[in-house]
ROLORO-427423 format. One record per atom (N, C-alpha, C, O, CB): residue in one letter; x, y, z. Coordinates in steps of 0.001 Angstrom, whole numbers, plus 500000, padded with zeros to 6 digits. Last residue first. Glycine has a CB too. Layout:
REC; r; px; py; pz
REC; A; X; Y; Z
...
END
This chain:
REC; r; px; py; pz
REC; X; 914603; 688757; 278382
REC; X; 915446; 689794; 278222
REC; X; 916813; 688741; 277347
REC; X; 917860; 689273; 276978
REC; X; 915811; 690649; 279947
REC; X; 913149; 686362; 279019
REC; X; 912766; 687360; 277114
REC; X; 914026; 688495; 277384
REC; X; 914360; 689113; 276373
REC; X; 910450; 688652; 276871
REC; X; 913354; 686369; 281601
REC; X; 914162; 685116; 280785
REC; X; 913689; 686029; 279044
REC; X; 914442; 685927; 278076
REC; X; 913172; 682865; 281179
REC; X; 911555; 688214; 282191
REC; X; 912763; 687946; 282909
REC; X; 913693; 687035; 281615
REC; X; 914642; 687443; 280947
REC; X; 912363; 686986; 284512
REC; X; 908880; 687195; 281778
REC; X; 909631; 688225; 280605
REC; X; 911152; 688706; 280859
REC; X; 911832; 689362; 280070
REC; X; 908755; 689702; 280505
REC; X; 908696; 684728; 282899
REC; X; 908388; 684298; 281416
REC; X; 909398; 686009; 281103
REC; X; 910393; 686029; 280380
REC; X; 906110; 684056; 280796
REC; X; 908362; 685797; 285382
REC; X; 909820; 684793; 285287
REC; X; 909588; 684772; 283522
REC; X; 910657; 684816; 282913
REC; X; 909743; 682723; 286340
REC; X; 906388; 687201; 285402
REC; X; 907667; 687830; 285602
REC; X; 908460; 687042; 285394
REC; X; 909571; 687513; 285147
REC; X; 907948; 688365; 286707
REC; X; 904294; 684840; 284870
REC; X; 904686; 686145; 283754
REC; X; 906323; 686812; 283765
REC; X; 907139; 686942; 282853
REC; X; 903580; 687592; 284205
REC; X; 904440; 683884; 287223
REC; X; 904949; 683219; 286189
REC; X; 905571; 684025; 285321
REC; X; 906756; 684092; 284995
REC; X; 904081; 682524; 285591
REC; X; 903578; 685903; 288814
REC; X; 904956; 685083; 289274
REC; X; 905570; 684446; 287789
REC; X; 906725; 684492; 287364
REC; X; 904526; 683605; 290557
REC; X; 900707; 685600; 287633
REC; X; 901796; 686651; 287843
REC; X; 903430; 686184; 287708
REC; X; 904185; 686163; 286736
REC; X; 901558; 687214; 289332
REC; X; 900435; 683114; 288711
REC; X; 899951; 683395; 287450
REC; X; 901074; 684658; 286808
REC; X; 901901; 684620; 285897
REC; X; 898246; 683879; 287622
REC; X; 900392; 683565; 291225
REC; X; 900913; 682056; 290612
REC; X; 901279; 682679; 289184
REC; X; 902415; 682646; 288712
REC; X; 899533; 680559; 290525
REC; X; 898205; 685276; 291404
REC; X; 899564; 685300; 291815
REC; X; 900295; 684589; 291694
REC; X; 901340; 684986; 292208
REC; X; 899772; 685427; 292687
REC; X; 895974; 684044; 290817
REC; X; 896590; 685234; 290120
REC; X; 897991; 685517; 290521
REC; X; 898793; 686029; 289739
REC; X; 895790; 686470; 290378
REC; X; 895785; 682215; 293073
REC; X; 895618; 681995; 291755
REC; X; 896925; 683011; 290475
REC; X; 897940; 682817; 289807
REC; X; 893873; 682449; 291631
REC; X; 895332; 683730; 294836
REC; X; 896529; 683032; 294872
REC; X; 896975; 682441; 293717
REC; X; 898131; 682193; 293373
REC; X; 896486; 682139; 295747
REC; X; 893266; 684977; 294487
REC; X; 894188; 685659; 294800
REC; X; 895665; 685175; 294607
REC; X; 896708; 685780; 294358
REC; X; 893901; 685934; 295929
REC; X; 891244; 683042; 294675
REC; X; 891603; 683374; 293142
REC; X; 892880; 684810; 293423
REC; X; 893245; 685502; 292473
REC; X; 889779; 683985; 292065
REC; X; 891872; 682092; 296697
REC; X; 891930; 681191; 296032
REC; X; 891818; 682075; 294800
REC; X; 892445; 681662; 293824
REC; X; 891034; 680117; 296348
REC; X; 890461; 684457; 298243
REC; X; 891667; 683886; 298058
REC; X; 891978; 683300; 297556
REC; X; 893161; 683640; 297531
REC; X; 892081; 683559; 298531
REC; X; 887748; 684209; 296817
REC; X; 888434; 685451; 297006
REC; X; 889741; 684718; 297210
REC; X; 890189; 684292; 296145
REC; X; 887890; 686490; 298242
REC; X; 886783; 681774; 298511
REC; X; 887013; 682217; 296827
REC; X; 887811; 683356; 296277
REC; X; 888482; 683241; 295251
REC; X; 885736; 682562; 296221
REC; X; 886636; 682363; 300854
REC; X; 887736; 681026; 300434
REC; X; 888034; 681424; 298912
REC; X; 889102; 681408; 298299
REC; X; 886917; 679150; 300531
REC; X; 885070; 684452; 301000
REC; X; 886056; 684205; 301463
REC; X; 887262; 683725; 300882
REC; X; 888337; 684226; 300554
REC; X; 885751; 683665; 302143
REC; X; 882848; 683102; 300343
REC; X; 883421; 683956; 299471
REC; X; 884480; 684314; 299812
REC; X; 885181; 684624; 298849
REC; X; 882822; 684899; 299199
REC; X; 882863; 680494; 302135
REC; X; 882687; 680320; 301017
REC; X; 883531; 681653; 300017
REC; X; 884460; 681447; 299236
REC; X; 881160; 680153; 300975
REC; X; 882632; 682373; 304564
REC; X; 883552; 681430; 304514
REC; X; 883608; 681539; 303016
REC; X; 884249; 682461; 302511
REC; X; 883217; 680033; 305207
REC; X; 880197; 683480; 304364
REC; X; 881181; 684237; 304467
REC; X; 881946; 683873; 303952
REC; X; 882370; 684451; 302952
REC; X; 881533; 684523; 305350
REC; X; 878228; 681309; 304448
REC; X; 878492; 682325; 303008
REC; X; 879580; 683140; 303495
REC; X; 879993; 683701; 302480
REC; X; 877082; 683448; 302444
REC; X; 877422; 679209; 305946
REC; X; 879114; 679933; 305987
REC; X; 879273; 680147; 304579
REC; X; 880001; 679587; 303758
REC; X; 880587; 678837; 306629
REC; X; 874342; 678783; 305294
REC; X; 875894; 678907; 306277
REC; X; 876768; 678263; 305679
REC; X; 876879; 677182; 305102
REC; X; 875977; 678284; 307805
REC; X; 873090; 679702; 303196
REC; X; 873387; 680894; 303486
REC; X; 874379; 680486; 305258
REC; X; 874862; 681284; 306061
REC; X; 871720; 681931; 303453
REC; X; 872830; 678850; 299836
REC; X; 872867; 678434; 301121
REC; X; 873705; 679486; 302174
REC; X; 874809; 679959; 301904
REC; X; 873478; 677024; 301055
REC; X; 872783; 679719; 297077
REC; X; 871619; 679565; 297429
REC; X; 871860; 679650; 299718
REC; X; 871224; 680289; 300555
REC; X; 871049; 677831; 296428
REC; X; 874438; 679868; 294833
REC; X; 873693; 678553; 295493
REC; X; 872562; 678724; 296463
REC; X; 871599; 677966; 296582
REC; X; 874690; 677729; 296284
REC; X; 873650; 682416; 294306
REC; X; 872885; 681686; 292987
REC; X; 873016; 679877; 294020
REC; X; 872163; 678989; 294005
REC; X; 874209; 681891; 290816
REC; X; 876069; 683075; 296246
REC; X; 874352; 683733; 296365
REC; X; 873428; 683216; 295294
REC; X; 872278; 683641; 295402
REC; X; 874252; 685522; 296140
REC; X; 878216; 682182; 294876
REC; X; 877800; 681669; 296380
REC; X; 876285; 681810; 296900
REC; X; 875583; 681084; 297603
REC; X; 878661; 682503; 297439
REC; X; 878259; 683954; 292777
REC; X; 878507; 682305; 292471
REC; X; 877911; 681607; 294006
REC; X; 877229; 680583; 294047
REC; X; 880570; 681863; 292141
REC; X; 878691; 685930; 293770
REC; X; 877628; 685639; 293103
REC; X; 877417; 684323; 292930
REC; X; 876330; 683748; 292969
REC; X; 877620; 686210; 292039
REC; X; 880867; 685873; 294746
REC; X; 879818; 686602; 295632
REC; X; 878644; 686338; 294731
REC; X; 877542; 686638; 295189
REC; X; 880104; 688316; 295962
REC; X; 882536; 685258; 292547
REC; X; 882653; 684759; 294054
REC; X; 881422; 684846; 295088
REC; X; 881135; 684059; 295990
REC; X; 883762; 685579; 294702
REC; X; 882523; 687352; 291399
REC; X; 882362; 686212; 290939
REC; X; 881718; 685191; 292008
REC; X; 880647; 684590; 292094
REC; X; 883602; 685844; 290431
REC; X; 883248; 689669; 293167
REC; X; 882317; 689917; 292611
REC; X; 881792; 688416; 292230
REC; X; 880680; 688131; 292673
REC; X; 882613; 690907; 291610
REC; X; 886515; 688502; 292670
REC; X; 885361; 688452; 294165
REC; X; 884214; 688735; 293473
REC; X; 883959; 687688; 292877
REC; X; 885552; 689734; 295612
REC; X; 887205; 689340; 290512
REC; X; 886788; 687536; 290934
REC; X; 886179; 687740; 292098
REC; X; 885244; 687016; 292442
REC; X; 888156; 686267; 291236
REC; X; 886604; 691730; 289812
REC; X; 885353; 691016; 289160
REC; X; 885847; 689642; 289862
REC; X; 885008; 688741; 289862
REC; X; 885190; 691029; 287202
REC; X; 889479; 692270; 291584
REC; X; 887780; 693252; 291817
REC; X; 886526; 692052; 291649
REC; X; 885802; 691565; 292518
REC; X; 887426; 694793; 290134
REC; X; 891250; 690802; 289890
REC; X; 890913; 690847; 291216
REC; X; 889276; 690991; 291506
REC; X; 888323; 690218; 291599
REC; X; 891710; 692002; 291797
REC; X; 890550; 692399; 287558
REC; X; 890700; 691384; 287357
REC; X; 890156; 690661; 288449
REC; X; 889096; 690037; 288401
REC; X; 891810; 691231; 287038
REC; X; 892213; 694732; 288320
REC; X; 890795; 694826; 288286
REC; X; 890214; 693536; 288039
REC; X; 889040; 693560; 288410
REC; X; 890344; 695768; 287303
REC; X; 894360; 693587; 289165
REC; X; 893790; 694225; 290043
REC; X; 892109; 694656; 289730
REC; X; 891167; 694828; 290503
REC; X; 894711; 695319; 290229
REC; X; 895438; 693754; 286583
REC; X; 895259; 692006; 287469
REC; X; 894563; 692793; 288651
REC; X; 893959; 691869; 289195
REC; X; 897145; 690824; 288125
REC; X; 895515; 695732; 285229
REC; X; 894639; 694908; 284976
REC; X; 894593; 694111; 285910
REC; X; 893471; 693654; 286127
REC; X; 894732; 694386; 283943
REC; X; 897753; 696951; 286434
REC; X; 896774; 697573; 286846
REC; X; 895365; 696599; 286315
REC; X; 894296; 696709; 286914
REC; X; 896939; 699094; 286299
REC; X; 899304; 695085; 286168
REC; X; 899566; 695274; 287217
REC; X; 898052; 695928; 287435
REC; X; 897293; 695575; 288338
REC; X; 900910; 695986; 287427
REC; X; 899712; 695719; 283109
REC; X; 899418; 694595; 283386
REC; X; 898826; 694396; 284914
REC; X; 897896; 693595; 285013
REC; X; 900541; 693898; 283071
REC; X; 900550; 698232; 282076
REC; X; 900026; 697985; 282335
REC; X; 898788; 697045; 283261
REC; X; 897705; 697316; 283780
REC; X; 900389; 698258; 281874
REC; X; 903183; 697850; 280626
REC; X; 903189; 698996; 281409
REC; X; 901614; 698805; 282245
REC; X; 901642; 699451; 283293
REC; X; 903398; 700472; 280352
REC; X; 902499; 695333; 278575
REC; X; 903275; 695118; 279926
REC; X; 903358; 696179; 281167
REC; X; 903523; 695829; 282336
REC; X; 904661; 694918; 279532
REC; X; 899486; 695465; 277710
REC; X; 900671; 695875; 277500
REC; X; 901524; 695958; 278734
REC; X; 901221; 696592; 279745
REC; X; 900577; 697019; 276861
REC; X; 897254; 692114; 277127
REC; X; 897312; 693909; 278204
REC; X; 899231; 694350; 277893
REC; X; 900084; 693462; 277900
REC; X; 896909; 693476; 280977
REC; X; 897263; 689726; 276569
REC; X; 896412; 690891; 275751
REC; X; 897244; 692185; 276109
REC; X; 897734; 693026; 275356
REC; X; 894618; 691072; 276300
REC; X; 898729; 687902; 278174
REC; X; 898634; 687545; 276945
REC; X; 898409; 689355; 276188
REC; X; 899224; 689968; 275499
REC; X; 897247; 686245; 276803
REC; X; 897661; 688683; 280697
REC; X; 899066; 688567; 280567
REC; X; 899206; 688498; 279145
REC; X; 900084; 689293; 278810
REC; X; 899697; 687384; 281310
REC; X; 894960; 688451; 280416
REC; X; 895668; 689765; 280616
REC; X; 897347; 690024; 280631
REC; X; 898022; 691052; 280596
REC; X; 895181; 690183; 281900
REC; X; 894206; 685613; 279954
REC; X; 894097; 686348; 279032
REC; X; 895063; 687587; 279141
REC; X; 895857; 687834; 278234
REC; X; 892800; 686608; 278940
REC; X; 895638; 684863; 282728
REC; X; 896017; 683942; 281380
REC; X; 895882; 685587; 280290
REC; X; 896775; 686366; 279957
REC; X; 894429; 682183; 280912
REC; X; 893451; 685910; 284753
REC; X; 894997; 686060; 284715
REC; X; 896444; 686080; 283425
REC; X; 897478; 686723; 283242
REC; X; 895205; 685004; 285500
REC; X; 891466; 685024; 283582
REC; X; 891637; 686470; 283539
REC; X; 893050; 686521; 283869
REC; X; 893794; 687225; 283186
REC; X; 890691; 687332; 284523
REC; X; 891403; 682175; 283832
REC; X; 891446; 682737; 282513
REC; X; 891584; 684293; 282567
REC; X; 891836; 684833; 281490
REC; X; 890182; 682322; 281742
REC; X; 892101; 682260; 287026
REC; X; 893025; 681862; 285812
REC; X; 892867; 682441; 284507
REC; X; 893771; 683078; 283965
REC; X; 892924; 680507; 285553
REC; X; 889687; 683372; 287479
REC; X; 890807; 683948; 287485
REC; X; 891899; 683599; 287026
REC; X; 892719; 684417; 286610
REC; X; 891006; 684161; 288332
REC; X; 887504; 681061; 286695
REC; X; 887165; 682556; 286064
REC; X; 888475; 683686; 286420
REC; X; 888453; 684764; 285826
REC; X; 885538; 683206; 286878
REC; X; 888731; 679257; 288324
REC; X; 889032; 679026; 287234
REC; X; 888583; 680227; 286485
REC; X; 889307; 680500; 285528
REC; X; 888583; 677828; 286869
REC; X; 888125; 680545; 291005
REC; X; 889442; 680029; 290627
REC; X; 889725; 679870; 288997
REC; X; 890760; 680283; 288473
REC; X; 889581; 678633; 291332
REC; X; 885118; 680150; 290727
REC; X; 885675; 681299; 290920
REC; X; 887150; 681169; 290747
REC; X; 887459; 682124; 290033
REC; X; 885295; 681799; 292153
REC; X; 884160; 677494; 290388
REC; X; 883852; 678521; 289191
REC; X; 884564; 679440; 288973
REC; X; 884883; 679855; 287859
REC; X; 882782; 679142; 289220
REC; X; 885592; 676342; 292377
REC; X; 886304; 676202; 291436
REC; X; 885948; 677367; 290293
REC; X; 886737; 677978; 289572
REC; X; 886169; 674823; 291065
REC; X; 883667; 677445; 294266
REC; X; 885032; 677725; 294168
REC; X; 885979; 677259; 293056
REC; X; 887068; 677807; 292886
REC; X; 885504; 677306; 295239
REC; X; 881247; 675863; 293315
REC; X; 881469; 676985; 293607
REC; X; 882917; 677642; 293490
REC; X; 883168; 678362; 292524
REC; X; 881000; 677006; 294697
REC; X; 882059; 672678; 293853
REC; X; 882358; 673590; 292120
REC; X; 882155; 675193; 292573
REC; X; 883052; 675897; 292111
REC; X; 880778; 673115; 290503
REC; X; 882396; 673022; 296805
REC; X; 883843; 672877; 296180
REC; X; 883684; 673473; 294431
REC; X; 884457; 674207; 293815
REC; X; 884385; 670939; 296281
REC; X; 880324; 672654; 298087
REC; X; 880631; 673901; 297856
REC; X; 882115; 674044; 296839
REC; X; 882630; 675045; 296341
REC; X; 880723; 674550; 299328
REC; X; 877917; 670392; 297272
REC; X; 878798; 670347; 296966
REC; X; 879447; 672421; 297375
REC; X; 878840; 673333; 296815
REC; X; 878589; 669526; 295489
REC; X; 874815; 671062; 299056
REC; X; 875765; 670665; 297512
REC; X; 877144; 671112; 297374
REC; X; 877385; 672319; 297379
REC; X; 875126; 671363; 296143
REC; X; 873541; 668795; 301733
REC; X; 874082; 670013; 301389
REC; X; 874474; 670108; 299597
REC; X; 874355; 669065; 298954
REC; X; 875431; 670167; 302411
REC; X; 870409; 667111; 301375
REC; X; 872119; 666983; 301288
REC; X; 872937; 668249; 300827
REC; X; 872949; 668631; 299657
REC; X; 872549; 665808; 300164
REC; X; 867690; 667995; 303087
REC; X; 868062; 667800; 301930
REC; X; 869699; 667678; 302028
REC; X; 870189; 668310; 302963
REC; X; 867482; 668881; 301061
REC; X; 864911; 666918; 304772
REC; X; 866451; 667582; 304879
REC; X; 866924; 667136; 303634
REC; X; 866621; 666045; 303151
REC; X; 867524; 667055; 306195
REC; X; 861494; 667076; 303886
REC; X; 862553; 666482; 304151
REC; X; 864224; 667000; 304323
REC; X; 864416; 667795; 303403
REC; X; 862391; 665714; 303311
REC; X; 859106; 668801; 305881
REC; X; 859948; 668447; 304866
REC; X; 861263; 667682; 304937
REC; X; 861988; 667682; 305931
REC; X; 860183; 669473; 304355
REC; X; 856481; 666931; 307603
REC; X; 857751; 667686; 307995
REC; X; 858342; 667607; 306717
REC; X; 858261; 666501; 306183
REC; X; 858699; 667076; 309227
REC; X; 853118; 666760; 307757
REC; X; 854405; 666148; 307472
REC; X; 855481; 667219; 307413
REC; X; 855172; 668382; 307151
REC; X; 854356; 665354; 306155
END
């Protein structure tokens, strides 16, 4: 007997894991990190969401379009952070 094909899973919570693990790094470091600083946190910040990304994709397990997938995650938490950013500067813009 032949195994059965199974239904891909979902790749979309994958990417959310990774989007939403950069929001809260985005969130926290704006909050915690001293403003002379901040720039250099969101970059490392950066670093661990791909890392996230790359793990989060390799614990599913499925190996077409693992590129894609970390890929997509990687940007998406790029864009993320940059939303995020954007904000900050308008939040300490308006504190002057």
């Amino acid at each position: 007997m032949s195994d059965p094909v199974l239904a891909p899973r979902n790749a979309l919570w994958g990417l959310a894991i990774t989007w939403a693990f950069a929001l809260v790094a985005a969130i926290v470091i704006g909050i915690v990190a001293p403003p002379s600083s901040t720039m250099t946190w969101f970059i490392v910040a950066f670093g661990a969401s791909v890392l996230v990304s790359f793990a989060v994709q390799l614990v599913r397990g499925e190996k077409s379009g693992f590129i894609f997938r970390v890929g997509a995650g990687a940007l998406g938490a790029l864009i993320v952070m940059g939303v995020v950013s954007v904000g900050l500067g308008v939040v300490t813009l308006l504190a002057l």
